[in-house]
Biopython code that builds the backbone (N, CA, C, O; Angstrom):
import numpy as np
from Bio.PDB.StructureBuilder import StructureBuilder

atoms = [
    (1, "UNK", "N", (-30.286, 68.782, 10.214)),
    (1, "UNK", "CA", (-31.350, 69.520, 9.545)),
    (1, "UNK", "C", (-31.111, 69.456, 8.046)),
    (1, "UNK", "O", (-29.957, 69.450, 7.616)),
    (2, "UNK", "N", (-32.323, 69.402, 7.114)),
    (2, "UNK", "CA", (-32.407, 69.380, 5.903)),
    (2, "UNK", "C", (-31.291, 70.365, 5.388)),
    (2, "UNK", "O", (-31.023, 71.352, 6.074)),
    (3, "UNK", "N", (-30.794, 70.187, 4.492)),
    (3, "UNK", "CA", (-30.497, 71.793, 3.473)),
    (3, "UNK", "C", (-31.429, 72.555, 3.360)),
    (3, "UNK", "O", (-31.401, 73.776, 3.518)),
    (4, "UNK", "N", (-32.672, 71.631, 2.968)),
    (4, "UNK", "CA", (-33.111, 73.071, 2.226)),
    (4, "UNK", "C", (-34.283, 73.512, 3.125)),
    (4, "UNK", "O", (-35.251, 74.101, 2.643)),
    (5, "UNK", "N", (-34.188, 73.226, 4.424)),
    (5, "UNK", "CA", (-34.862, 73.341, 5.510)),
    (5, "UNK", "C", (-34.138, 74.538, 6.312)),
    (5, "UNK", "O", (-34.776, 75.471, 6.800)),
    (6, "UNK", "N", (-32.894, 74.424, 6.385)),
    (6, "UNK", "CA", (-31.714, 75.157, 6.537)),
    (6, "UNK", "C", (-31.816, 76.594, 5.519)),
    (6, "UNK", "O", (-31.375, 77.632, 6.012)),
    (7, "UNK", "N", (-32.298, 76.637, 4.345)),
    (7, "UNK", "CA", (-32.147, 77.418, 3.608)),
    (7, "UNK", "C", (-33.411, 78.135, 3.448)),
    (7, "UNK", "O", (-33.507, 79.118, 2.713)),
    (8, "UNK", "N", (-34.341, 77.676, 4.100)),
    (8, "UNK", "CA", (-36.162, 78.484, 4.450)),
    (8, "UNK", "C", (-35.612, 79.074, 5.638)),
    (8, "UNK", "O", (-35.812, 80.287, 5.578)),
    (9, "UNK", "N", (-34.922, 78.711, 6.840)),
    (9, "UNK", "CA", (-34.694, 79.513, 7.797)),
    (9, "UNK", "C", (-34.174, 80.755, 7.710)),
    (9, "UNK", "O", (-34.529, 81.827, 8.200)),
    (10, "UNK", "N", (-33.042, 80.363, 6.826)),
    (10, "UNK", "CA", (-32.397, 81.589, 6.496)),
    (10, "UNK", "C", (-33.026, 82.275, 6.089)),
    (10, "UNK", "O", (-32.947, 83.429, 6.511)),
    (11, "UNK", "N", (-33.813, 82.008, 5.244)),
    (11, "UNK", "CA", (-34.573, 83.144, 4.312)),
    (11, "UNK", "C", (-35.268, 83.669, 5.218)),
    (11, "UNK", "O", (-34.919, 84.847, 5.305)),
    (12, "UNK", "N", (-36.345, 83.353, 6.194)),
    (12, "UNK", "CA", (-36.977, 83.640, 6.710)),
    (12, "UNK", "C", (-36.330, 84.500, 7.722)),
    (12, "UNK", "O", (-36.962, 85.486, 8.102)),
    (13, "UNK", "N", (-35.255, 84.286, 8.173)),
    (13, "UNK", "CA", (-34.545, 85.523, 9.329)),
    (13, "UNK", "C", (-34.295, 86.533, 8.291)),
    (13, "UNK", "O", (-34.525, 87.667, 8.710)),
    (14, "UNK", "N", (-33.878, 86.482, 7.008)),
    (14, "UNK", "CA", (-33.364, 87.580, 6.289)),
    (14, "UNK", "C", (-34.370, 88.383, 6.096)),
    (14, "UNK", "O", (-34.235, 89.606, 6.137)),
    (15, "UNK", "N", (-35.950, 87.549, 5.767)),
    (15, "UNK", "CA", (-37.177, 88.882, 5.906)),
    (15, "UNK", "C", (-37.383, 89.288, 7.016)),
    (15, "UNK", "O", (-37.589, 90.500, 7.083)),
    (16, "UNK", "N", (-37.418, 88.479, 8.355)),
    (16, "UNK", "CA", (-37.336, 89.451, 9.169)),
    (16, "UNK", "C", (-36.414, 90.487, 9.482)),
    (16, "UNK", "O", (-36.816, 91.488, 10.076)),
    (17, "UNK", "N", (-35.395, 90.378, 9.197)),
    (17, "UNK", "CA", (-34.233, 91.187, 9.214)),
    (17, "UNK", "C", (-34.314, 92.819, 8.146)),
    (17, "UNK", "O", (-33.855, 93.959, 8.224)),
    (18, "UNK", "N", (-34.947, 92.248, 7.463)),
    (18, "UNK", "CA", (-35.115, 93.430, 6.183)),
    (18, "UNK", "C", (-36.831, 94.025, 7.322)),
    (18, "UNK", "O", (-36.779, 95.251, 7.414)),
    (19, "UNK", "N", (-37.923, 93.543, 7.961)),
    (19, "UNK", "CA", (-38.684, 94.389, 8.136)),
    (19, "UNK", "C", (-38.340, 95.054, 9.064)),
    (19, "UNK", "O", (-38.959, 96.093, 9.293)),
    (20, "UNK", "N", (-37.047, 94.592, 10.037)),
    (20, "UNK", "CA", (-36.653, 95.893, 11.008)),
    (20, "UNK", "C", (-35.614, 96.607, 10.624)),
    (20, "UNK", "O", (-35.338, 97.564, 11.347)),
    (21, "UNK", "N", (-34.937, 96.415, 9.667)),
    (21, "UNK", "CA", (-34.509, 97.531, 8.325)),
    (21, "UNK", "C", (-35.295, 98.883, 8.063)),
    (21, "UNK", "O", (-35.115, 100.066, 8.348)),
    (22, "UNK", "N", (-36.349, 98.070, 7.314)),
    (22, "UNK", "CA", (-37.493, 99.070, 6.497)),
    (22, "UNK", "C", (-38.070, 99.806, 7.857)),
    (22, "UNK", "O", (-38.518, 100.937, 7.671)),
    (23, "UNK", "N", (-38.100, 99.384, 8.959)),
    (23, "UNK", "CA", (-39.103, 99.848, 9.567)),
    (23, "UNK", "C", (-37.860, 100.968, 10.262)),
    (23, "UNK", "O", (-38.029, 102.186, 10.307)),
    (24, "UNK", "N", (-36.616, 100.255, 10.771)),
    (24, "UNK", "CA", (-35.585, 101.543, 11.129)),
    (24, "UNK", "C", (-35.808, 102.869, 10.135)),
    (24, "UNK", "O", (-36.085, 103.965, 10.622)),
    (25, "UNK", "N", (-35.653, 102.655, 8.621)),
    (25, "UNK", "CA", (-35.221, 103.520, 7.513)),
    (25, "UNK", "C", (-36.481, 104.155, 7.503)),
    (25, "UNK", "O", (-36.427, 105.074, 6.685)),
    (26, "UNK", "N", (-37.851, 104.070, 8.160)),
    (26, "UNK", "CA", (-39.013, 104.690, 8.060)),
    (26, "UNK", "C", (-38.849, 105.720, 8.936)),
    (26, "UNK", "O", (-39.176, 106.870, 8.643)),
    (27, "UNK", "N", (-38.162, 105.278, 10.452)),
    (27, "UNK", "CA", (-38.201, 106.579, 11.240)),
    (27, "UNK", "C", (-37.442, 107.576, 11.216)),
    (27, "UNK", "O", (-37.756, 108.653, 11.723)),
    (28, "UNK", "N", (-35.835, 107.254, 10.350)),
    (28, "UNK", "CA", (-34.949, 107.813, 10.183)),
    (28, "UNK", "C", (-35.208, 109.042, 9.021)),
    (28, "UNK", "O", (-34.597, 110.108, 8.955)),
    (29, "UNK", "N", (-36.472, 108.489, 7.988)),
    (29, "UNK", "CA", (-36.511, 109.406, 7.317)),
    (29, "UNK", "C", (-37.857, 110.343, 7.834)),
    (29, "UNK", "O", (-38.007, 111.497, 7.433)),
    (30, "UNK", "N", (-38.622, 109.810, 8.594)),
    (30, "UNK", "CA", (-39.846, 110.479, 9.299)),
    (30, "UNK", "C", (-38.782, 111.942, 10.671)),
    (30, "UNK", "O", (-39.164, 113.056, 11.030)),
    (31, "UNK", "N", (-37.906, 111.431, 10.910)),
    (31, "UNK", "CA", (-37.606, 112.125, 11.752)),
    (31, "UNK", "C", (-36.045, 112.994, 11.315)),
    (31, "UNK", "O", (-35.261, 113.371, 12.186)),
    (32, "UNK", "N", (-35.762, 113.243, 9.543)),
    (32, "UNK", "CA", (-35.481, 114.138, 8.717)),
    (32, "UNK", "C", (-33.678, 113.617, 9.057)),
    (32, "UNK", "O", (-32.778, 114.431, 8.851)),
    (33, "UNK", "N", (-33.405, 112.355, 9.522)),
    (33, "UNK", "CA", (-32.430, 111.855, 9.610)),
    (33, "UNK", "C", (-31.699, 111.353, 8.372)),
    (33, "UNK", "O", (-31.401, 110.173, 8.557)),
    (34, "UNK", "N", (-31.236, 111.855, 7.006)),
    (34, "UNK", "CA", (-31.511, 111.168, 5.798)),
    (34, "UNK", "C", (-30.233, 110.623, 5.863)),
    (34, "UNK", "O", (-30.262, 109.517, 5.323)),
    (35, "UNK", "N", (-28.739, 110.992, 6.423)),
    (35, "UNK", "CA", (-27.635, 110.215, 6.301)),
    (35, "UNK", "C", (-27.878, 108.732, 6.231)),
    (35, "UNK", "O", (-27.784, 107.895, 5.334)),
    (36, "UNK", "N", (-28.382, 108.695, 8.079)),
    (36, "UNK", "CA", (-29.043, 107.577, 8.742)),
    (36, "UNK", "C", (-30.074, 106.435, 7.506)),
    (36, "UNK", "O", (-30.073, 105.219, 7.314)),
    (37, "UNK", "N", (-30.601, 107.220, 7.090)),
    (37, "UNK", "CA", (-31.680, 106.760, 6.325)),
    (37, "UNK", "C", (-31.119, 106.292, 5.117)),
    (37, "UNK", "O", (-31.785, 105.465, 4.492)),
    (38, "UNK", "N", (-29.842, 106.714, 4.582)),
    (38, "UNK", "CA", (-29.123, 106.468, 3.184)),
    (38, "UNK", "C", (-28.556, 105.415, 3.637)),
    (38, "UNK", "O", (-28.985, 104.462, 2.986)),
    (39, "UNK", "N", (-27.697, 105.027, 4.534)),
    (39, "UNK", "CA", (-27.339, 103.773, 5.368)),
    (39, "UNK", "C", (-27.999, 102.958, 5.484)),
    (39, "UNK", "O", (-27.578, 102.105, 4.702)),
    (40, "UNK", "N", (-29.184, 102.437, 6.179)),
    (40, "UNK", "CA", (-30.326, 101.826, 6.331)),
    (40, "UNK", "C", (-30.585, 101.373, 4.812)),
    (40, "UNK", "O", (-30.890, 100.210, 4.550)),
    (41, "UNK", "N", (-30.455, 102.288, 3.903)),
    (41, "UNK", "CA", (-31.229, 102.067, 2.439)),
    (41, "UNK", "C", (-30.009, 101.438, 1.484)),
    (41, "UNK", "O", (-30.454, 101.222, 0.357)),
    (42, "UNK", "N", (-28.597, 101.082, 1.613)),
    (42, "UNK", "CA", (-27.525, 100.559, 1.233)),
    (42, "UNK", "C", (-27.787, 99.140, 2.210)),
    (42, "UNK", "O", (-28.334, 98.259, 1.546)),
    (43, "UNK", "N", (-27.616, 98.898, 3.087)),
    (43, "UNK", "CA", (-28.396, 97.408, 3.947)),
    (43, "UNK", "C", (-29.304, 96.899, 3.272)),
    (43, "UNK", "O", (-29.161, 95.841, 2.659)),
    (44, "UNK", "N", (-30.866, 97.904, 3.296)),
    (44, "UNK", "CA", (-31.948, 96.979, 2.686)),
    (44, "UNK", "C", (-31.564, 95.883, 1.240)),
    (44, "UNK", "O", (-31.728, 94.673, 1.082)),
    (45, "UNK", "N", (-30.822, 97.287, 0.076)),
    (45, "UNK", "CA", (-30.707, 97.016, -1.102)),
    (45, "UNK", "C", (-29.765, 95.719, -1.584)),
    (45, "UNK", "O", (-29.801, 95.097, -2.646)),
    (46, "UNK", "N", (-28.680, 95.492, -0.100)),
    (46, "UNK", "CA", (-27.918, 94.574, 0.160)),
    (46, "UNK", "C", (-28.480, 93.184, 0.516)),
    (46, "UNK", "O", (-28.269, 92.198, -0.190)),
    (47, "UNK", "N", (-29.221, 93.157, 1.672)),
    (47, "UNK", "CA", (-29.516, 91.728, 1.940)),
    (47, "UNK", "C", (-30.895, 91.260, 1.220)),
    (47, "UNK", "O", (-31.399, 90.137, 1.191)),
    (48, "UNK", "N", (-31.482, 92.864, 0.469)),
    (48, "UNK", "CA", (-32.622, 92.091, -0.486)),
    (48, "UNK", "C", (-32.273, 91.380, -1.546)),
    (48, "UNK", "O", (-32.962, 90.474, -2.015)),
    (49, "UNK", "N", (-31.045, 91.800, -2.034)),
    (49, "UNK", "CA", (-30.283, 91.240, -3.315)),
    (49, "UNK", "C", (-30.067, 89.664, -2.944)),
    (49, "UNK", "O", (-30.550, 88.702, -3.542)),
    (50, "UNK", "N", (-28.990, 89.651, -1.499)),
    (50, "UNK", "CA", (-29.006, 88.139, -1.075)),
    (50, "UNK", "C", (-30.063, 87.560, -1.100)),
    (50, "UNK", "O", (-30.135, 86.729, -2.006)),
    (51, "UNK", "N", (-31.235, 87.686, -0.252)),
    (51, "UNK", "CA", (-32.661, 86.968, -0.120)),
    (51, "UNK", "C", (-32.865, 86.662, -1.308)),
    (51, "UNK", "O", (-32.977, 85.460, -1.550)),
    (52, "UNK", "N", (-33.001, 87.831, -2.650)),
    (52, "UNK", "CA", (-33.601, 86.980, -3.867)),
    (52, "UNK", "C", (-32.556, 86.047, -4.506)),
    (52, "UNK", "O", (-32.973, 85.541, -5.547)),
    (53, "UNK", "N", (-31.434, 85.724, -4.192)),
    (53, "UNK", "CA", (-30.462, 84.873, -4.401)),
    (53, "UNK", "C", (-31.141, 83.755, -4.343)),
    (53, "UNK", "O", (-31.661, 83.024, -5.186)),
    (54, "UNK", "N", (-31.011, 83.744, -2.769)),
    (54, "UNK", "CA", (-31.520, 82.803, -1.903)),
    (54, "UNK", "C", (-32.662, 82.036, -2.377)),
    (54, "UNK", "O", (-32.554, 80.840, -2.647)),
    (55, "UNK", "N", (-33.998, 82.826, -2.514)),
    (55, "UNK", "CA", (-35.007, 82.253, -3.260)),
    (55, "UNK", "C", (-34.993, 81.885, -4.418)),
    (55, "UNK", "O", (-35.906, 81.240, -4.933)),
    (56, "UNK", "N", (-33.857, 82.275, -5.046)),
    (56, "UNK", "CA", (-33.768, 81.684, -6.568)),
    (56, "UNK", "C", (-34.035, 80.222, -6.543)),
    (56, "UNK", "O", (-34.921, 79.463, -6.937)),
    (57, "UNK", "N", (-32.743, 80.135, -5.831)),
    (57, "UNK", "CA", (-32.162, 78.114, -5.413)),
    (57, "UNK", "C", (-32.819, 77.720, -4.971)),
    (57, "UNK", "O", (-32.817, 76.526, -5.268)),
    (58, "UNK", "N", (-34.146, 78.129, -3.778)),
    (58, "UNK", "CA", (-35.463, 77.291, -2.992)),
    (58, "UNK", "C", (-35.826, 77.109, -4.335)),
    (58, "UNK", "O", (-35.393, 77.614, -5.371)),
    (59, "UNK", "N", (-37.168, 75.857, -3.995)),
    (59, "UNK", "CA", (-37.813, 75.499, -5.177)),
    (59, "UNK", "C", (-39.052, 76.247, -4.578)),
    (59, "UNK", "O", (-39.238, 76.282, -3.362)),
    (60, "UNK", "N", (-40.041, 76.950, -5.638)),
    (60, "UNK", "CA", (-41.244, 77.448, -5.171)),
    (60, "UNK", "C", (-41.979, 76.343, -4.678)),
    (60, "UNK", "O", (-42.066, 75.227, -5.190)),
    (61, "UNK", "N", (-42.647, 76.877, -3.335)),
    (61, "UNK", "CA", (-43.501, 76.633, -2.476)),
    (61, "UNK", "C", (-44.768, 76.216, -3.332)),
    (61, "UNK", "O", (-45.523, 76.983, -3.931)),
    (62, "UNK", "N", (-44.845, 74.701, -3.254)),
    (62, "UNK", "CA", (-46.292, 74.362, -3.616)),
    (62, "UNK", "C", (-47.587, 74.770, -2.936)),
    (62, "UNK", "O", (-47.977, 74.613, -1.779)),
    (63, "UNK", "N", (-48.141, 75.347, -4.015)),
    (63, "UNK", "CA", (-49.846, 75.929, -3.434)),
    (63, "UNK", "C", (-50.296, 74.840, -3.508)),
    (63, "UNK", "O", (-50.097, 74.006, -4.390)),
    (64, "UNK", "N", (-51.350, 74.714, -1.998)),
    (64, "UNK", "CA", (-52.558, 73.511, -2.565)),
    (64, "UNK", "C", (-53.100, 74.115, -3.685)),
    (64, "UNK", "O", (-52.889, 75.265, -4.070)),
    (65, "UNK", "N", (-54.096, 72.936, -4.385)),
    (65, "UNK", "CA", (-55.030, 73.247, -5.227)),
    (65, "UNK", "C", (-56.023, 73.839, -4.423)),
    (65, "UNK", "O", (-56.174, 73.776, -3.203)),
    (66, "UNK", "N", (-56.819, 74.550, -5.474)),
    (66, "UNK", "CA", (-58.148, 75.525, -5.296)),
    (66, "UNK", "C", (-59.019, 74.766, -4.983)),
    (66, "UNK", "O", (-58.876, 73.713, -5.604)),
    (67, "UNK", "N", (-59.989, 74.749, -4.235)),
    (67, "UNK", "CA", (-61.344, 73.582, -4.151)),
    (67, "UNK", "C", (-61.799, 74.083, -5.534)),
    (67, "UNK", "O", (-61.556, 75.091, -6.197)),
    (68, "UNK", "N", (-62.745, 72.710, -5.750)),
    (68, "UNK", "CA", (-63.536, 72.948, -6.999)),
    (68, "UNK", "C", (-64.950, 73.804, -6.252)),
    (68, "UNK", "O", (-65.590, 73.760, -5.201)),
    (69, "UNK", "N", (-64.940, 74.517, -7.446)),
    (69, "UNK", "CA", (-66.193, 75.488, -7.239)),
    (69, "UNK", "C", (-67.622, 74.721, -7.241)),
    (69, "UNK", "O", (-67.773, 73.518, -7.454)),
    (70, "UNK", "N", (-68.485, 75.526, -7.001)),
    (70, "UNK", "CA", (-69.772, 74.624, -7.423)),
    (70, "UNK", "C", (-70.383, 75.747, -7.823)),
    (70, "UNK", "O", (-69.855, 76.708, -8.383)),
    (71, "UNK", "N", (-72.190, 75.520, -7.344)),
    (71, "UNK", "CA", (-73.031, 76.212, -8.059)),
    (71, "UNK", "C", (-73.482, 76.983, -6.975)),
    (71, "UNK", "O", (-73.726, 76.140, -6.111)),
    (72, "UNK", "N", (-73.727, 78.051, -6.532)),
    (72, "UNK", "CA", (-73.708, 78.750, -5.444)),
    (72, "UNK", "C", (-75.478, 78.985, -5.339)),
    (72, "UNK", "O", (-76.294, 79.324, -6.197)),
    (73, "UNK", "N", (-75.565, 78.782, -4.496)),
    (73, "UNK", "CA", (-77.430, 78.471, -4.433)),
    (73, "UNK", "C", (-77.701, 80.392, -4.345)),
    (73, "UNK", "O", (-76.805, 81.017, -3.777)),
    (74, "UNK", "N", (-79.021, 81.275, -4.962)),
    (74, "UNK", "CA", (-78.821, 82.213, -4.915)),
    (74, "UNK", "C", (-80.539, 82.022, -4.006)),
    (74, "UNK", "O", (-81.320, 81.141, -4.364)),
    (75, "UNK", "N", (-80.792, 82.757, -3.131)),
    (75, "UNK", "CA", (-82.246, 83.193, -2.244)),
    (75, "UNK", "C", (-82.965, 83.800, -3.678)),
    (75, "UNK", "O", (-82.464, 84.291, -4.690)),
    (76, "UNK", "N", (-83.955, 83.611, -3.395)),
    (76, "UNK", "CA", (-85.276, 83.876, -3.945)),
    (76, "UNK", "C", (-85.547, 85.227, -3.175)),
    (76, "UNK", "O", (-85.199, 85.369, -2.003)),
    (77, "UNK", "N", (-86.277, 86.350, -4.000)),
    (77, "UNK", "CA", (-86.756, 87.494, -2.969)),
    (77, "UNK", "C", (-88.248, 86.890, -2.792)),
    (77, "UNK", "O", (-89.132, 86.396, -3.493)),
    (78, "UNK", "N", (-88.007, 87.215, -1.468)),
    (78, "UNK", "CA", (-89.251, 86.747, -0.908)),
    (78, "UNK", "C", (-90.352, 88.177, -1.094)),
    (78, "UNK", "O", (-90.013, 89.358, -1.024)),
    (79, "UNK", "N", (-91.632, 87.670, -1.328)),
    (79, "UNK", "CA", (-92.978, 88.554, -1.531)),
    (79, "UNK", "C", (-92.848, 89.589, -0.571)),
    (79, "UNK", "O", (-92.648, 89.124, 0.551)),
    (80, "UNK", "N", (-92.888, 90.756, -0.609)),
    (80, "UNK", "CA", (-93.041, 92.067, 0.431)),
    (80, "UNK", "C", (-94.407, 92.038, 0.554)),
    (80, "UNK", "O", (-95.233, 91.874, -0.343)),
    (81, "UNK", "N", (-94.595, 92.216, 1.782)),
    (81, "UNK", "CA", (-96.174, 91.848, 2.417)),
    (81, "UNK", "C", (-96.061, 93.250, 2.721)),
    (81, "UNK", "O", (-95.029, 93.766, 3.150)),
    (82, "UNK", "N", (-97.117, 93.846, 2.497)),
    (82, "UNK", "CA", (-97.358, 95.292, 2.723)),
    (82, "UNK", "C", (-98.244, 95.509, 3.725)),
    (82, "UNK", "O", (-99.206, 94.756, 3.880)),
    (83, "UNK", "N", (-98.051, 96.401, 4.393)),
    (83, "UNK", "CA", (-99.537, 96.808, 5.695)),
    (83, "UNK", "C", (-100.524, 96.585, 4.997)),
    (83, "UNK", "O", (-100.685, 96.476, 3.782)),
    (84, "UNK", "N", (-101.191, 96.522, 5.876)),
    (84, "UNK", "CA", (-103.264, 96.032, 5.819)),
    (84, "UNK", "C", (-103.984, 97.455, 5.598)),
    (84, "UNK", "O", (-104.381, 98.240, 6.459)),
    (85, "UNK", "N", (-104.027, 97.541, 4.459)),
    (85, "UNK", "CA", (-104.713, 98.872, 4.333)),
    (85, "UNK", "C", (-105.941, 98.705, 4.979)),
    (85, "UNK", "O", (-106.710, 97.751, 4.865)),
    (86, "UNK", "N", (-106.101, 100.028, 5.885)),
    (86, "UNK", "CA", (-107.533, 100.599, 6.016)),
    (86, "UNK", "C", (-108.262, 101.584, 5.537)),
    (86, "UNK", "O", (-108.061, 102.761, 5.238)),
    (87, "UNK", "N", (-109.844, 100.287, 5.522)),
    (87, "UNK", "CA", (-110.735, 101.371, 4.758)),
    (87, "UNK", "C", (-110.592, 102.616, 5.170)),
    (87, "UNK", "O", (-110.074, 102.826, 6.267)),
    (88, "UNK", "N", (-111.004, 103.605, 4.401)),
    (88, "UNK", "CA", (-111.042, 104.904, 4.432)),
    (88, "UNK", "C", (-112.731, 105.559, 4.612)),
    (88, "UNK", "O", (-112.920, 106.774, 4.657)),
]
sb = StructureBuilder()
sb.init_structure("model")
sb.init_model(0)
sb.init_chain("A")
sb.init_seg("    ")
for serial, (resi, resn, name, xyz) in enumerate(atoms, 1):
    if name == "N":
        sb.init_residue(resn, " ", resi, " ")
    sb.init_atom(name, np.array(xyz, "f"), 0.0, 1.0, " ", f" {name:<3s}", serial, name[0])
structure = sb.get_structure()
Protein backbone atom coordinates (compact mmCIF):
# COMPACT_ATOMS: atom_id res chain seq x y z
CA UNK A 1 0.00 0.00 0.00
CA UNK A 2 0.91 3.58 -0.88
CA UNK A 3 2.32 5.76 2.05
CA UNK A 4 0.30 8.16 1.63
CA UNK A 5 -2.64 5.93 1.06
CA UNK A 6 -1.56 4.42 4.36
CA UNK A 7 -1.63 7.83 5.86
CA UNK A 8 -5.56 8.80 4.60
CA UNK A 9 -6.44 5.60 6.43
CA UNK A 10 -5.08 6.54 9.35
CA UNK A 11 -6.48 9.70 9.35
CA UNK A 12 -9.62 8.55 8.57
CA UNK A 13 -9.83 5.90 11.61
CA UNK A 14 -8.53 8.78 13.82
CA UNK A 15 -11.86 10.84 12.80
CA UNK A 16 -13.72 8.15 13.36
CA UNK A 17 -12.20 7.51 16.51
CA UNK A 18 -12.56 11.16 17.75
CA UNK A 19 -16.60 10.96 16.70
CA UNK A 20 -17.06 8.11 19.21
CA UNK A 21 -14.99 10.21 21.61
CA UNK A 22 -17.15 13.33 21.17
CA UNK A 23 -20.12 11.39 21.10
CA UNK A 24 -18.95 9.24 24.52
CA UNK A 25 -17.97 12.90 26.19
CA UNK A 26 -21.64 14.09 25.12
CA UNK A 27 -23.35 11.51 27.31
CA UNK A 28 -20.98 11.65 30.06
CA UNK A 29 -21.62 15.21 30.39
CA UNK A 30 -25.55 14.93 29.56
CA UNK A 31 -25.73 12.43 32.29
CA UNK A 32 -23.69 14.96 34.98
CA UNK A 33 -20.71 12.43 34.79
CA UNK A 34 -17.97 15.31 34.52
CA UNK A 35 -14.80 13.22 35.87
CA UNK A 36 -15.74 10.78 33.02
CA UNK A 37 -16.27 13.64 30.77
CA UNK A 38 -12.77 15.45 31.76
CA UNK A 39 -11.14 12.10 30.60
CA UNK A 40 -12.93 11.74 27.39
CA UNK A 41 -11.97 15.60 26.89
CA UNK A 42 -7.90 14.93 27.60
CA UNK A 43 -8.31 11.92 24.63
CA UNK A 44 -10.24 14.17 22.26
CA UNK A 45 -7.60 17.12 22.78
CA UNK A 46 -4.91 14.32 22.33
CA UNK A 47 -5.59 12.48 19.17
CA UNK A 48 -7.03 15.84 17.65
CA UNK A 49 -3.58 17.29 18.07
CA UNK A 50 -2.16 13.96 16.29
CA UNK A 51 -4.82 14.06 13.36
CA UNK A 52 -3.85 17.74 12.67
CA UNK A 53 -0.23 16.50 12.59
CA UNK A 54 -1.19 14.06 10.42
CA UNK A 55 -2.97 16.34 7.98
CA UNK A 56 -0.27 18.69 8.01
CA UNK A 57 2.10 16.07 5.96
CA UNK A 58 -1.11 14.84 3.60
CA UNK A 59 -1.07 17.11 0.70
CA UNK A 60 -4.59 18.87 0.45
CA UNK A 61 -7.14 17.03 -1.32
CA UNK A 62 -7.68 18.38 -4.81
CA UNK A 63 -11.19 19.92 -5.43
CA UNK A 64 -12.51 19.41 -8.89
CA UNK A 65 -13.06 22.58 -10.60
CA UNK A 66 -16.46 24.40 -10.41
CA UNK A 67 -18.49 23.95 -13.72
CA UNK A 68 -18.58 27.08 -15.59
CA UNK A 69 -21.68 28.95 -14.94
CA UNK A 70 -23.91 30.13 -17.63
CA UNK A 71 -26.84 32.30 -18.11
CA UNK A 72 -29.72 30.94 -16.23
CA UNK A 73 -32.87 31.27 -18.45
CA UNK A 74 -35.47 33.26 -16.10
CA UNK A 75 -39.73 32.37 -17.02
CA UNK A 76 -41.59 35.15 -18.20
CA UNK A 77 -44.85 35.84 -15.93
CA UNK A 78 -47.32 34.67 -17.81
CA UNK A 79 -50.72 37.06 -18.38
CA UNK A 80 -53.30 36.34 -15.37
CA UNK A 81 -56.47 35.61 -17.17
CA UNK A 82 -59.12 36.74 -14.92
CA UNK A 83 -62.83 35.29 -14.69
CA UNK A 84 -65.35 36.28 -17.37
CA UNK A 85 -67.11 38.92 -15.87
CA UNK A 86 -70.82 38.91 -15.88
CA UNK A 87 -73.05 41.39 -17.05
CA UNK A 88 -74.79 42.80 -14.29
Amino acid sequence: MEPMAEQRGRLAMMEDQLAVLQARYELAMSAFKFDEANTLQQKIAALEAERRLLAETLPSATLAPEPPTGIVPMLGKRPRRGRARRPR
